[in-house]
N, C-alpha and C positions, 0 to 999 in steps of 0.2 A: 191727534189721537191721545194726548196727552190729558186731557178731561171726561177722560172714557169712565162712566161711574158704576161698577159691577153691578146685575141683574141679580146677583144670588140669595135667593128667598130659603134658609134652612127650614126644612120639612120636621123632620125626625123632632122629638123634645128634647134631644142630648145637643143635636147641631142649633136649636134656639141659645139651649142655655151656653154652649160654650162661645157662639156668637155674638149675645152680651157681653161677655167678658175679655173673650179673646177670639176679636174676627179671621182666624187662622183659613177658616173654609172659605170666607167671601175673597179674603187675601190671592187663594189659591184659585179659585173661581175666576178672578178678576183679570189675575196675570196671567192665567196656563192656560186658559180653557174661554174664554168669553173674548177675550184678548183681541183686538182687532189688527192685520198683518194685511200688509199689500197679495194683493191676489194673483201675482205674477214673479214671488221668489221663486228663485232656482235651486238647486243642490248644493249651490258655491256657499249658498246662507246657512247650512248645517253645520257647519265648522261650530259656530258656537258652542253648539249643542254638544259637538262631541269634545270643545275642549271642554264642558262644564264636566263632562262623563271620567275625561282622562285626569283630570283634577285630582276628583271623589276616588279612582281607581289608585293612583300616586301616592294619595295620602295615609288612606287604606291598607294599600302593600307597603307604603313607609314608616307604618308606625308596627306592624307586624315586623319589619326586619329591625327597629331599634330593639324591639323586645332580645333580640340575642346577639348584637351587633357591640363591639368594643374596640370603646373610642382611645385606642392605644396604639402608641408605633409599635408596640411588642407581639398585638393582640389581634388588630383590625383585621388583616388579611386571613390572620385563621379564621377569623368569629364568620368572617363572609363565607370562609371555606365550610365551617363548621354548619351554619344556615345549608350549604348545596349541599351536603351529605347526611346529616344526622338528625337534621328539621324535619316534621310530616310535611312533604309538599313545599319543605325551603328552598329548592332547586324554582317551583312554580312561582313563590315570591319575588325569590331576584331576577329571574327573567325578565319577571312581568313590571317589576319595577326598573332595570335597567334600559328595556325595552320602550316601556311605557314614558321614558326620558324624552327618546327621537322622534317617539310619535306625536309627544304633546307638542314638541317644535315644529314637525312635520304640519300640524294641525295650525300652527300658532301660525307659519308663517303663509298660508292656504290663505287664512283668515284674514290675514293682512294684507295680502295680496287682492283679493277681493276688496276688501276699502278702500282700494288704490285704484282700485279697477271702474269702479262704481262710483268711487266720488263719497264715502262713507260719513268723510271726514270734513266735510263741507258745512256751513250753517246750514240750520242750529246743530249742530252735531259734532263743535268741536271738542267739546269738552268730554262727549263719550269717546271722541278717539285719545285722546289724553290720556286717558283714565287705561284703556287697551296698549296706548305705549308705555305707562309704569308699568301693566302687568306684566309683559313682556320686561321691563326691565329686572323685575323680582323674579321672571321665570330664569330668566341668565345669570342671577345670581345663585338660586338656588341649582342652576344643573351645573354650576362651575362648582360650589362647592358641595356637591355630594358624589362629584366626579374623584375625589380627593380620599372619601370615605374608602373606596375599597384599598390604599396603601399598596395600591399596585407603581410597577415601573412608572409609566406615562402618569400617576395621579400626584407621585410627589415632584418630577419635575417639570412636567406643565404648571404645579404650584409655585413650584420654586422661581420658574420664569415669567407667568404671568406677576404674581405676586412681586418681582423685582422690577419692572415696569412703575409701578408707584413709585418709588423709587427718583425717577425723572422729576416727579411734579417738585417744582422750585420751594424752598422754606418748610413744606407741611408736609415731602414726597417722605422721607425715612421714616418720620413719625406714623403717618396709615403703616407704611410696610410693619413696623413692628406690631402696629396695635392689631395689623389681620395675622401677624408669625405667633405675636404672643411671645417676639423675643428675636433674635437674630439672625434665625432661618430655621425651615421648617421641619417640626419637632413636635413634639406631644402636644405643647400647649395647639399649635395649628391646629393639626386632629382633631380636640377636644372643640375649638371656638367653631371651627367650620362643619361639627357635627351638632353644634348647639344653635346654631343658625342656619342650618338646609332644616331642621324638623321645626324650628318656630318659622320660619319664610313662608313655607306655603299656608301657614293658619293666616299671617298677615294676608298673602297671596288671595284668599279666599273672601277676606273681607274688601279688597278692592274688586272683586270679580261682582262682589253684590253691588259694590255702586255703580259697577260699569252695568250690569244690567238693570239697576233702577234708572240710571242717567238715559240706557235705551229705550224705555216703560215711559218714560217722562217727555222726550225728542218723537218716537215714533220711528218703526223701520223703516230704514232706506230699500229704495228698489232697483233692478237693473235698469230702468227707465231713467232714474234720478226723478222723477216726478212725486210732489207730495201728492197725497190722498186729496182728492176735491169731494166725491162722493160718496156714501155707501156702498157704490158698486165696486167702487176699485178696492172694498177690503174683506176680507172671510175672516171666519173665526179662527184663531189660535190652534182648537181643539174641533174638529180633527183634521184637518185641510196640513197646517205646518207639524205638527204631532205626529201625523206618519210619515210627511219628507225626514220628519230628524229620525224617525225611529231603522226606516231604510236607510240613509246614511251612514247612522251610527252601528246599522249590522254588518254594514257594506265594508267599513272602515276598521271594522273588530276582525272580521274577515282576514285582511291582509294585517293587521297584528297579531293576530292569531297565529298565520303563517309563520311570520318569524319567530314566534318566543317559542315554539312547538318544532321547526324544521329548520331556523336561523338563527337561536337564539345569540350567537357570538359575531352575527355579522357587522353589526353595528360597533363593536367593541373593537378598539386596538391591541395587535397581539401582546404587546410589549405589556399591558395591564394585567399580564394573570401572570405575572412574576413578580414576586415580593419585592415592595419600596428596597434600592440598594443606592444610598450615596454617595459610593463611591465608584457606580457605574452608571457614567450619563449614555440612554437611549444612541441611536443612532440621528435620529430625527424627533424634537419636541413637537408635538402636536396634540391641541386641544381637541375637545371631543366635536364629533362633523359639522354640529349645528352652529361650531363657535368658527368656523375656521373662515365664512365670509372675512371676519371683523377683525379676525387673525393676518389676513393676508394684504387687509389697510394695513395693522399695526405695520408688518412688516415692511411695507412700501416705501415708507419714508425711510430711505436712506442717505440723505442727504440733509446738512446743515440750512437751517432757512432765519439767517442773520441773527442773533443770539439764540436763539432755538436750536438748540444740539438735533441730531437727528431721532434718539431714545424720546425724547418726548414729543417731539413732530410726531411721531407715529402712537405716541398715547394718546395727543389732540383728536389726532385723526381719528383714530378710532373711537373715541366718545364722541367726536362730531358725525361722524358716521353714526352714531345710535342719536345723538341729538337733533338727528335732521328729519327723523319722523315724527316727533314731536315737533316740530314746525310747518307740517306739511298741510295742515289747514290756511294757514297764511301766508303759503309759499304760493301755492295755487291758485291765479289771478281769474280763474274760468268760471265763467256763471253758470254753465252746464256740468252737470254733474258726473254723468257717468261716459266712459268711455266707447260706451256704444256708437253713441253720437259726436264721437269728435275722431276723428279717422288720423291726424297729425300723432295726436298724444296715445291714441291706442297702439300705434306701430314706435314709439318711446317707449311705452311702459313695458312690450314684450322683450325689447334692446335692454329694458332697465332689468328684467328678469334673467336673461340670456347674461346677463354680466352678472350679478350675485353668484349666478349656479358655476360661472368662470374665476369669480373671486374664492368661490366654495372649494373649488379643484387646487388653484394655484394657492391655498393657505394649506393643501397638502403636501405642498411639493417645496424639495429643498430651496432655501431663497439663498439663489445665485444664479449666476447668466441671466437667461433670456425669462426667465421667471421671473424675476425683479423687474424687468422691464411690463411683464407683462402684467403683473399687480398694477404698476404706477398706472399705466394706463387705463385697466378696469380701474382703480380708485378714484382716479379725474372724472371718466366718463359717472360711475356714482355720486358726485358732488355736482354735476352738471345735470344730471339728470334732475337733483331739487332745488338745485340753488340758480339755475340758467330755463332748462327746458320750461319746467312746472313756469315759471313766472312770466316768459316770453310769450311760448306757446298759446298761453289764456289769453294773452292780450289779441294777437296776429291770427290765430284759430278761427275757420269758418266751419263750425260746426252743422250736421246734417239737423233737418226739421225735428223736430221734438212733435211727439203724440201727444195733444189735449189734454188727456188724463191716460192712469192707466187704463183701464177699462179700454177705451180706445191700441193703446197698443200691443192688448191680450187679445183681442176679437178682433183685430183688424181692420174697425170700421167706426168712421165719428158719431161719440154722441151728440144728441140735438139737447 
């Protein structure tokens, strides 16, 4: 699909002459609308569409709240407070952008799950999953550090502890820590750096979201079959065939955001965060915001020394190697079938693989001691196992079910001749 060459003839003599110059309509014609798409996506494939949506929505409500937002230990907390009370509709901005944080993960990690699901990430297509695990990388930095912006209770000592974790890494660890403090714990300068870098991240953010979708335009979409395109019949047009999947999705999915920012808007929030930063009262319980708290409850795992490796930085490893192993996952994965439809071993893995993040989600809430340390270590194993053991075994020893001829075939049921 990747030599698919736009049909778009401009009609009008405005759409000729701006066509010589700058083929912006043939561009849009090409990609949105003439577009050719496997003829048996599902719903699970909308997620793109709606992170593209929650993006534009973030960025939009994020440049609206810097307009009155002040990047000062003395100042932030009111200016946030000042935006809910004395802004036309600032109460609908922070909502809809604090909101709009859990959703865009909510969405990001739907998304990825579905690539996992489906085999997304398989040739030719590893370099588009590549491209979706940096964005996901820039998406965790930027909700770590605008988690910090409101200088609530949980924003300065979630900082102050993750942030002390660097710290660990050998010869270069003190040096990051100061260059993200801006000094020797966190203070104005933090503030200032980490309010200067959530509003430039997601412009970077944006410009890898367009190469992951040229890198898509280029590869061709993956299907639940895993089967490439062999004919014309297996593909329909962009417009209007997947155009009104995404446009239901994306009302279906506004729907239950709506919900919250209108009837929940605090649910997602920790209570300890709508109390002014105070450093000389630590929380009860540090905890990052939901989306982080999988990666959180690696960090915590390692509590144990593993032969010059103190245990602070085992569980810094760990936890970047937990984000480094989905970037690997095209090459971990020994299986020449693609999607899990068709492999019934790895599809009852990958639910076990799910069923544990949503258990590492829980237990990075929960105080680490007793039987909750125990029971990270175990969810963390079985996570390391599941890409570094299952994924490569699995493919080799896997008798996967028949695969359909084309899709065509396994939309209508029946083989073509």
């Amino acid at each position: 699909m990747s030599g698919v060459q736009s049909a778009y003839t401009p009609t009008a003599a405005w759409e000729r002459w701006l066509d010589r110059r700058l083929p912006l309509p043939r561009f849009v014609h090409g990609s949105f609308i003439a577009y050719p798409v496997p003829r048996n996506l599902n719903y699970a494939y909308t997620f793109g569409g709606i992170l593209t949506m929650m993006l534009a929505m973030q960025i939009v409500t994020g440049v609206a709240m810097a307009m009155h937002y002040a990047p000062d230990t003395t100042l932030a907390f009111l200016s946030v407070e000042k935006v809910m009370r004395d802004v036309n509709y600032g109460w609908l901005l922070r909502y809809m952008h604090a909101n709009g944080a859990s959703f865009f993960f909510i969405a990001v990690y739907i998304h990825m799950g579905r690539g996992l699901y489906y085999g997304s990430y398989k040739a030719p297509r590893e370099l588009l999953w590549v491209l979706g695990c940096i964005n996901f990388l820039l998406l965790m930095a930027i909700g770590f550090m605008g988690y910090v912006l409101p200088w609530g209770q949980m924003s300065f000592w979630g900082a102050t502890v993750i942030t002390g974790f660097f710290s660990a890494i050998p010869l270069v660890g003190d040096w990051i820590q100061q260059i993200l403090l801006g000094g020797f714990a966190v203070d104005n300068p933090t503030l200032n750096r980490f309010f200067a870098l959530h509003y430039l991240l997601p412009f970077m953010l944006t410009g890898v979201v367009a190469l992951h979708i040229w890198a898509l335009h280029v590869v061709g979409q993956n299907n639940p079959t895993g089967i490439e395109v062999k004919s014309k019949t297996d593909v329909v047009p962009f417009t209007p065939h997947a155009t009104v999947k995404d446009l239901f999705g994306a009302a279906a999915f506004l729907v239950v955001f709506s919900y919250f920012v209108f009837y929940l808007p605090n649910y997602l929030g920790h209570p300890d965060n709508y109390t002014v930063a105070d450093p000389l009262k630590t929380p009860a319980h540090i905890v990052p915001e939901w989306y982080f708290l999988p990666f959180y409850a690696i960090l915590r795992a390692v509590t144990f020394n593993i032969g010059p490796i103190n245990s602070k930085l085992g569980g810094v490893v760990a936890m970047f190697g937990a984000i480094a192993m989905l970037f690997l996952v095209p090459w971990l994965d020994t299986s020449k079938v693609r999607s899990a439809v068709y492999r019934p071993w790895y599809r009852l893995f990958f639910w076990l693989f799910v069923a544990d993040a949503v258990l590492l989600g829980w237990l990075g809430s929960q105080p680490a001691e007793g039987s909750y340390v125990l029971m990270a270590q175990l969810a963390t194993l079985f996570y390391f196992t599941f890409f570094l053991i299952v994924m490569p075994v699995l493919g080799l020893i896997e008798t996967p079910r028949r695969l359909p001829n084309s899709i065509t075939e396994a939309v209508l049921g029946e083989k073509q001749q």
